[in-house]
C-alpha positions as CSV (number, residue, x, y, z in Angstrom):
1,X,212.4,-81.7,-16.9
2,X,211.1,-78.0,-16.7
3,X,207.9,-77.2,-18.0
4,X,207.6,-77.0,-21.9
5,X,206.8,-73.3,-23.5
6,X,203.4,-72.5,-23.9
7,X,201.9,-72.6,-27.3
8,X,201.0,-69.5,-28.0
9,X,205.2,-68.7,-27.9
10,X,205.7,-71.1,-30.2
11,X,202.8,-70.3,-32.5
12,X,204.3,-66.3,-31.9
13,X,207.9,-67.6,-33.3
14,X,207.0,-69.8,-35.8
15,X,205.2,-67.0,-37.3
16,X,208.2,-64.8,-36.8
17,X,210.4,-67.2,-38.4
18,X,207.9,-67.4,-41.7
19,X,208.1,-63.6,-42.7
20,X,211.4,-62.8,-40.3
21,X,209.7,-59.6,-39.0
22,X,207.9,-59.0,-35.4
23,X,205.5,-56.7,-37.2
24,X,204.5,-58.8,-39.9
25,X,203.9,-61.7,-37.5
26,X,201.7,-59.7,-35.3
27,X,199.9,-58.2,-37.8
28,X,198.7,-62.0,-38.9
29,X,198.4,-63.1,-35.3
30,X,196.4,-60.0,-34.5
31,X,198.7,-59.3,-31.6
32,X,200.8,-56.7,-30.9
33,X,204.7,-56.0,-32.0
34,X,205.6,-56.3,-28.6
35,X,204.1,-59.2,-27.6
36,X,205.8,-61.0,-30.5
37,X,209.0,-60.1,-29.4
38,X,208.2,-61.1,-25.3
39,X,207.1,-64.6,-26.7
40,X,210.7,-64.7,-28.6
41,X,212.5,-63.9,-26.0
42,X,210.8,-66.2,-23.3
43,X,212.0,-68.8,-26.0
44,X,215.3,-67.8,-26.2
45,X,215.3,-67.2,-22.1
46,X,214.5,-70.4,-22.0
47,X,216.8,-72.5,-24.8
48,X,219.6,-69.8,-23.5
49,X,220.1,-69.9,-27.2
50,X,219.6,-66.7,-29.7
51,X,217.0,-67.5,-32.3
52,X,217.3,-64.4,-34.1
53,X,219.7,-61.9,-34.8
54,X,219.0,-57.9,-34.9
55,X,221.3,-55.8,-37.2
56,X,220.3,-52.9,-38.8
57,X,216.8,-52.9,-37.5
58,X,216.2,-56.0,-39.4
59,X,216.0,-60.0,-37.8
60,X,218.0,-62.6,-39.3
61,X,216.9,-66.2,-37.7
62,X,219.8,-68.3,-36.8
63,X,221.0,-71.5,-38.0
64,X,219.2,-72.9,-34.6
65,X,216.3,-70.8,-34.9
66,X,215.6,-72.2,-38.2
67,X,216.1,-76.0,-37.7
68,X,213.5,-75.6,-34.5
69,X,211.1,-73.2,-36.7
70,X,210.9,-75.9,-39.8
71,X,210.2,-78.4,-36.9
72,X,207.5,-76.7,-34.1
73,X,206.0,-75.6,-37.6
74,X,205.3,-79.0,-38.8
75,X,204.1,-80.0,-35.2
76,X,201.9,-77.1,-34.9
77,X,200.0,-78.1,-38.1
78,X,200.0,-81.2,-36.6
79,X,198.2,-79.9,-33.2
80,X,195.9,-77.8,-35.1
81,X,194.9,-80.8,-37.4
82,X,194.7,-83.3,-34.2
83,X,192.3,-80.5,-32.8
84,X,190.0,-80.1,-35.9
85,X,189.3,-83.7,-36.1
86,X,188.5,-83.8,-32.8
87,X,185.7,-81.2,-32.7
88,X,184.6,-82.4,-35.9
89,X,184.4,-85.9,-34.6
90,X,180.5,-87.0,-33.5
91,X,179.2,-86.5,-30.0
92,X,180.3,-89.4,-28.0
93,X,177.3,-88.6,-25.3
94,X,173.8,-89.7,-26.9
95,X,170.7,-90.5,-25.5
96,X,168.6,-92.7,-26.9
97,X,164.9,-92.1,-26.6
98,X,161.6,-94.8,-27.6
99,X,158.6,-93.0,-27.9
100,X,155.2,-93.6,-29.1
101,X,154.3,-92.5,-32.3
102,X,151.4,-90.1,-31.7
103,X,153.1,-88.7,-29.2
104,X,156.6,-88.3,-30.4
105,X,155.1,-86.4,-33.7
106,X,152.2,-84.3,-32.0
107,X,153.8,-83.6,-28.8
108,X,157.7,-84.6,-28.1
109,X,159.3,-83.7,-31.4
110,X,158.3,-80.0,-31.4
111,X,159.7,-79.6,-27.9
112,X,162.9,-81.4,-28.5
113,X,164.2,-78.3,-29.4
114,X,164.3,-76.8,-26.2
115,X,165.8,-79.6,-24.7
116,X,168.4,-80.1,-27.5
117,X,169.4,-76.0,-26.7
118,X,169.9,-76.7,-22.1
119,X,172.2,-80.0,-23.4
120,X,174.7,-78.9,-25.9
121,X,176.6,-81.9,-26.8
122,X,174.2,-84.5,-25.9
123,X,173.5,-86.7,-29.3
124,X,169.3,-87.4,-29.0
125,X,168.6,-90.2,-30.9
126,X,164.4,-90.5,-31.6
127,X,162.8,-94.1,-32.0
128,X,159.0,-94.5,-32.5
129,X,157.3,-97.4,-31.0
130,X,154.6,-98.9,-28.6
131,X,153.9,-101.2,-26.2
132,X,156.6,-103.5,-24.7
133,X,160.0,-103.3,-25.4
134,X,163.2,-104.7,-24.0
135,X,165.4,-102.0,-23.4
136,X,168.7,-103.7,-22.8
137,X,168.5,-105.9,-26.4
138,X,167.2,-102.7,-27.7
139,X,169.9,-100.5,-26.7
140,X,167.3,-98.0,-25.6
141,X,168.2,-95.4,-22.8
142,X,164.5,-94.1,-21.8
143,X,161.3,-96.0,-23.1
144,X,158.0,-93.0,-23.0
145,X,155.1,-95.2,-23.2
146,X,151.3,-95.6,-21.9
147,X,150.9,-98.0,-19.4
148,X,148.8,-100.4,-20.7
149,X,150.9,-103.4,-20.5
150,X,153.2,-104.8,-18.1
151,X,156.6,-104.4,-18.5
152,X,160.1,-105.9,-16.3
153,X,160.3,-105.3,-13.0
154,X,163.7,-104.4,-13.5
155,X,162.7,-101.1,-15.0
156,X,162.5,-97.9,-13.4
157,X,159.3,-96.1,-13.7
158,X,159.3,-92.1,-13.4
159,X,155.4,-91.4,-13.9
160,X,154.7,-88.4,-16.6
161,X,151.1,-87.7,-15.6
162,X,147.4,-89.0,-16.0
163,X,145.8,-89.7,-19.1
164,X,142.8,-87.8,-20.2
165,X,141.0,-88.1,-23.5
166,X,138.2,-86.3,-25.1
167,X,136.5,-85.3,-28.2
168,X,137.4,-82.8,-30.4
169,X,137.0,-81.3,-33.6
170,X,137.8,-77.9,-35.8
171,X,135.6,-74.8,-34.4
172,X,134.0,-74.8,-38.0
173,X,133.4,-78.6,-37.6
174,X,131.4,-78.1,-34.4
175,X,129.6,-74.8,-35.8
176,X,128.2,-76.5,-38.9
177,X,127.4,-79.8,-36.8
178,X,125.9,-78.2,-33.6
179,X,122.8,-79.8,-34.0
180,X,123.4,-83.0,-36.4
181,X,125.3,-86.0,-35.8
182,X,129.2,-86.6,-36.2
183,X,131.2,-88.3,-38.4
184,X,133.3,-90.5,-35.4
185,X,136.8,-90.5,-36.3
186,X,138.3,-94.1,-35.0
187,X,141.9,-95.0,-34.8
188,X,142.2,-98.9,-35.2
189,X,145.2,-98.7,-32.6
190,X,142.3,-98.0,-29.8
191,X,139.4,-98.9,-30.9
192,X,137.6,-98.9,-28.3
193,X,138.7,-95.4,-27.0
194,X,134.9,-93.9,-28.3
195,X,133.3,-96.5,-26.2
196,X,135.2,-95.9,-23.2
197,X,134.7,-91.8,-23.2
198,X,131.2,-92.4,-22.9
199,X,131.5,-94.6,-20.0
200,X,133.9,-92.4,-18.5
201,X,131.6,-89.1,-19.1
202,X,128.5,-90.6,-18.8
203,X,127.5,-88.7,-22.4
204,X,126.3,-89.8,-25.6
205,X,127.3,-88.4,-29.4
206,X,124.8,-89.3,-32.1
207,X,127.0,-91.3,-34.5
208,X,126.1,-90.1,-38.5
209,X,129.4,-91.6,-40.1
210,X,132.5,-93.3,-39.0
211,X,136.1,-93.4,-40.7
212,X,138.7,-95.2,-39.6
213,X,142.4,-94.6,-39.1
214,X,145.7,-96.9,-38.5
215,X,146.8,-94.3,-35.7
216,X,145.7,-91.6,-33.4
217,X,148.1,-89.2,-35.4
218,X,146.1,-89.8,-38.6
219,X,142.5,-89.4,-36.9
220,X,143.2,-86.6,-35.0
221,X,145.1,-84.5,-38.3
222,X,141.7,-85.6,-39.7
223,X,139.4,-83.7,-37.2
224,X,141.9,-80.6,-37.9
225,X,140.7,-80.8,-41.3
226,X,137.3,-80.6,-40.5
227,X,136.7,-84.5,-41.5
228,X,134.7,-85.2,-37.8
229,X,135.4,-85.6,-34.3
230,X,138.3,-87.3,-33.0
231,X,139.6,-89.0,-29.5
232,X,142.2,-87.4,-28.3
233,X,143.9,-87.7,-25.5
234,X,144.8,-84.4,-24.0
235,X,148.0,-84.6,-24.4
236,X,148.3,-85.0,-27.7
237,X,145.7,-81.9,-28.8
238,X,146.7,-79.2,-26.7
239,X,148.8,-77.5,-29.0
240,X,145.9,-77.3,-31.6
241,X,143.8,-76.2,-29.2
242,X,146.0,-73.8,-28.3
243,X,146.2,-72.3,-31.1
244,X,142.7,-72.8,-32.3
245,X,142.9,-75.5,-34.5
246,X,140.7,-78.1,-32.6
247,X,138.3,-77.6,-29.9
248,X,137.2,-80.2,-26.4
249,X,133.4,-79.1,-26.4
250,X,132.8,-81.7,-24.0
251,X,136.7,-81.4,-22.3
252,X,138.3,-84.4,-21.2
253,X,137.8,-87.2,-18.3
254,X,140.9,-89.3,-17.0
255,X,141.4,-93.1,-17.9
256,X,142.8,-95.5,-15.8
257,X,146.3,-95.1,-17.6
258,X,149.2,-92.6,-17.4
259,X,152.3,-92.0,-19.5
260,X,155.6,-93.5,-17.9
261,X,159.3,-93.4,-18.6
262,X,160.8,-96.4,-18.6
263,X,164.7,-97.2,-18.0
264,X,167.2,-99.9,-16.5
265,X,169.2,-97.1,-15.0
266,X,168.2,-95.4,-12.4
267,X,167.9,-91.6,-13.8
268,X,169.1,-89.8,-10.1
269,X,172.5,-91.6,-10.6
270,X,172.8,-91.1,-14.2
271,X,173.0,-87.3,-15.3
272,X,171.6,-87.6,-18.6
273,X,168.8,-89.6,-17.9
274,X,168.3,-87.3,-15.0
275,X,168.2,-84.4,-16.7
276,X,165.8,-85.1,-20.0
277,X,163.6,-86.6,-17.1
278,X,163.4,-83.6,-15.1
279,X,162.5,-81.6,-18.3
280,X,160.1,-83.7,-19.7
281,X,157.9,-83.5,-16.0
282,X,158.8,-79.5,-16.6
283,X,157.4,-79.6,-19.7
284,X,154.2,-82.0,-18.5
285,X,153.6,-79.7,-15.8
286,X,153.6,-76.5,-18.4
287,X,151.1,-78.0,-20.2
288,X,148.5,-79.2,-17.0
């Protein structure tokens, strides 16, 4: 069997066939006159059948011509439909991403963005959580965590970076407070993240108040509203300080923990996992 016409032929003659005129047809296909009547003719050239008939500078479609135009009409809607649904149809490719909380809202989620744009069609679905987690019950593809726990030795581990954590505070906080004690802000997730800044720095900050919060997140949106001084670890409050919303007046010391990502695959045979790995350790590096 020979090859079948190309589409654009038959979308050019079913056209034709609709308003019986090359000129018409072109005008709606935004084509020429001429290119009309060469997609015709490779039709006809190629049924050895006439599908129109020129008399007195007019076309008349045949008896043939019509019974295939009412019919590669219908099929073309058909196409066109099959098509629509298709693109309309939800990415098939997702990756889907664990993260924890305080660090998906202050520092993932407002980068996603970028990595959404380099990986057009990939479907990113966002999970917050901490600590362990079983990835394969959980369906999850990459688990961001701090590694504080133990988790299976069948995961691969793709390291994001050191932890550092400070104190910091709004520059009007630390202005009115210079020489008067802080309101400690504490975050009942770590509570003992005051305590060990001061045996990692080796400094001491005379307590006058203390509030407590469920999560770093809540502490540290706290100390940008001038509430006290917060923990936080670097990661999480360079954006602020950045753009001058908290300052480190005492900048940060490393714990003994680092961010991880965690996954069953291995990400350098799997090009998704690959490629949000590579970007995230971009994006780390940015930020060091």
């Amino acid at each position: 069997m020979k090859p079948l016409p190309s589409l654009s032929a038959l979308k050019s003659f079913s056209v034709a066939a609709k308003y019986q005129s090359f000129t018409k047809a072109a005008n709606e296909l935004n084509q020429t006159h001429g290119a009309v009547s060469r997609a015709v003719k490779q039709l006809e050239d190629y049924f050895g059948v006439l599908l129109f008939e020129r008399r007195n500078r007019r076309l008349y479609i045949t008896a043939k011509g019509k019974t295939f135009a009412e019919k590669i009409t219908v099929l073309l809607v058909q196409i066109e439909e099959t098509c629509e649904e298709l693109l309309s149809m939800p990415s098939e490719e997702k990756l889907a991403l664990s993260c924890e909380p305080s660090l998906a809202m202050r520092w993932l989620m407002p980068r996603l963005e970028r990595f959404r744009d380099q990986q057009k069609g990939l479907d990113i679905h966002l999970s917050t959580a901490g600590g362990p987690i079983n990835l394969a019950e959980s369906g999850i593809d990459i688990a961001i965590r701090r590694s504080d726990f133990k988790w299976s030795e069948d995961y691969w581990v793709t390291d994001l970076g050191m932890e550092a954590v400070g104190p910091v505070c709004s520059p009007s906080y630390l202005e009115s407070h210079r020489d008067l004690g802080a309101t400690l802000l504490h975050t009942r997730t770590r509570p003992e993240a005051w305590r060990d800044w001061k045996r990692l720095s080796n400094r001491e900050i005379v307590c006058q108040n203390e509030k407590f919060f469920d999560h770093f997140y809540f502490s540290l949106q706290a100390a940008v509203a001038g509430m006290g001084m917060a923990i936080g670890p670097k990661i999480l409050v360079e954006d602020d300080i950045r753009n001058g919303l908290l300052v480190a007046p005492f900048g940060f010391a490393e714990t003994a923990f680092n961010y991880v990502a965690l996954s069953l695959k291995n990400p350098a045979s799997n090009q998704k996992l690959d490629a949000f790995l590579l970007w995230m350790q971009s994006e780390v590096a940015i930020a060091r």
